[in-house]
C-alpha positions, 0 to 999 in steps of 0.5 A: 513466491509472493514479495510481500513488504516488511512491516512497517511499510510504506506505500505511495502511488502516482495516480495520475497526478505525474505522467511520462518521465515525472513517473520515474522521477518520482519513482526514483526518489522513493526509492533512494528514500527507501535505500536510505531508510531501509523500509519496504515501498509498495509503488503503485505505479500506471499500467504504462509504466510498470517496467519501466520503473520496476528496470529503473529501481531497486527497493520498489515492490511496483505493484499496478492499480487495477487488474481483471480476472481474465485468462490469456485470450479473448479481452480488449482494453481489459487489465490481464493478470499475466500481462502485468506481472511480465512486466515486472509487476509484484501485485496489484491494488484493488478496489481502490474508490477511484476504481471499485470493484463488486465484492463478487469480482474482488473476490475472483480477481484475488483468486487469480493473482493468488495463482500468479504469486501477485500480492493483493492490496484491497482497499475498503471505504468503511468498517463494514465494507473491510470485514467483507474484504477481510473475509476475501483473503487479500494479503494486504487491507488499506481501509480509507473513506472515500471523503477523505482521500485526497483531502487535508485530514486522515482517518481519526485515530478512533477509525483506525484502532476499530478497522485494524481490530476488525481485519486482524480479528477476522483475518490475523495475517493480513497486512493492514494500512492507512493512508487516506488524507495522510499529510505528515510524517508524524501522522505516519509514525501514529498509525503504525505505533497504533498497530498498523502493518504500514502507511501510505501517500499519494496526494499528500506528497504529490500535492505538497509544497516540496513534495520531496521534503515531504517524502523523505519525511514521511518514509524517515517517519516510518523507519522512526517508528521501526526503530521504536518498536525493536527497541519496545520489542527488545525491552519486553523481552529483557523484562520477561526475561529477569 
C-alpha cells in the first residue's frame, strides 16, 4: 500500500549540496521539525543514502531522486525500481529539470512504481507540460519553472492558481505542490492557503544564512496553515449546520 503524505506536506531534498554525513544531519532536523509540528515530509534523499536515513529517521517519507523502468536483470548504473525500495525508499520523484524524462519514459517509469506501491512525484516546467504529466497518473505534481528554481523568487501566485486548477480539473486526486524558488515560511503558508496539497525547499534551506531557522520556519509555516484550514473547515460546518 502506497505511503502517501497528509496534505498539507512538506518536501525538501539535499540534491547534491550536502553529502556523507551532512545528509543525515540534515535529514535529522527534518524530521525533529516534522515531530515537532506533526507535518508529513517527503525527503528526497541521493541514491546512496536512502537506508541510511530511512533506518535513522522516524517521520520521513524518503523517497529517491530518480529511478529507470527496468526489470531485475540485465542493467549497469541504471536506477532499479526494486533496488531502491529495499532500501527503504517510499517513492521516487521524477523528471525533475535537473533530470528530465521523455513523456514516453515518465509514463513507463510511473507504471512500474505503481506495481511496487512506490508514490510518484512528477515534476513539470510549465502549464502545458503538468496537463500532459497530469494525464499520466502521478500521485503527487510539483509544476515549477525550470528559471526559477534555485533561484531567489518563486513561481507568481498567478502560475500557481492556473497550474493547480489544470491537474486538479484533469486529475482531481493527484496531490499538488509548489516549491520552486521558495525562500520563506510565509510564502509557504500562501501556497497551500491557495489550494495546494504541499510545499517545498531544497536551495532555499541549503542556501540560507541559518539554514535550520530557515527549516523550522518553513515546516511551522505549513503546520500554521493546517491549523488554519481546520479552524476554516470546522467554521463552514457549523455555519451549514445553523
Amino acid at each position: 500500500m502506497k505511503a502517501l503524505p497528509r496534505p498539507p506536506f512538506f518536501e525538501t531534498s539535499v540534491k547534491c549540496y550536502l553529502y556523507g554525513d551532512g545528509v543525515l544531519d540534515y535529514a535529522l532536523a527534518v524530521d525533529a521539525a516534522a515531530k515537532r509540528y506533526d507535518i508529513d515530509v517527503i525527503f528526497i534523499a541521493p541514491l546512496t543514502d536512502i537506508r541510511r536515513v530511512k533506518e535513522h529517521t522516524e517521520r520521513l517519507l524518503v523517497f529517491a531522486p530518480h529511478m529507470d523502468p527496468l526489470r531485475p536483470g540485465r542493467g549497469m548504473a541504471d536506477v532499479l525500481p526494486e533496488a531502491i525500495q529495499a532500501a527503504g525508499a517510499a517513492g521516487v520523484m521524477l523528471n525533475h529539470c535537473e533530470k528530465p524524462m521523455t513523456l514516453s519514459a515518465l509514463e513507463a517509469t510511473i507504471k512500474r512504481a505503481n506495481e511496487l506501491d512506490l508514490v510518484t512525484l512528477a515534476c513539470a516546467n510549465s502549464i502545458a507540460e503538468a496537463k500532459a504529466v497530469a494525464q499520466l497518473g502521478p500521485d503527487i505534481l510539483n509544476p515549477e519553472p525550470a528559471e526559477l528554481i534555485g533561484g531567489d523568487e518563486p513561481s507568481d501566485m498567478g502560475f500557481v492558481k492556473a497550474t493547480l486548477k489544470a491537474v486538479k480539473d484533469l486529475a482531481p486526486d493527484t496531490l499538488v505542490e509548489q516549491a520552486a524558488g521558495v525562500r520563506t515560511g510565509p510564502q509557504v503558508y500562501d501556497f497551500i492557503m491557495a489550494g495546494n496539497d504541499g510545499a517545498g525547499a531544497a536551495s532555499g534551506i541549503l542556501k540560507a544564512s541559518d539554514p535550520q531557522a530557515t527549516l523550522d520556519d518553513m515546516i511551522g509555516h505549513v503546520g500554521k496553515a493546517k491549523d488554519d484550514l481546520a479552524r476554516i473547515r470546522k467554521e463552514e460546518h457549523e455555519h451549514e449546520n445553523c
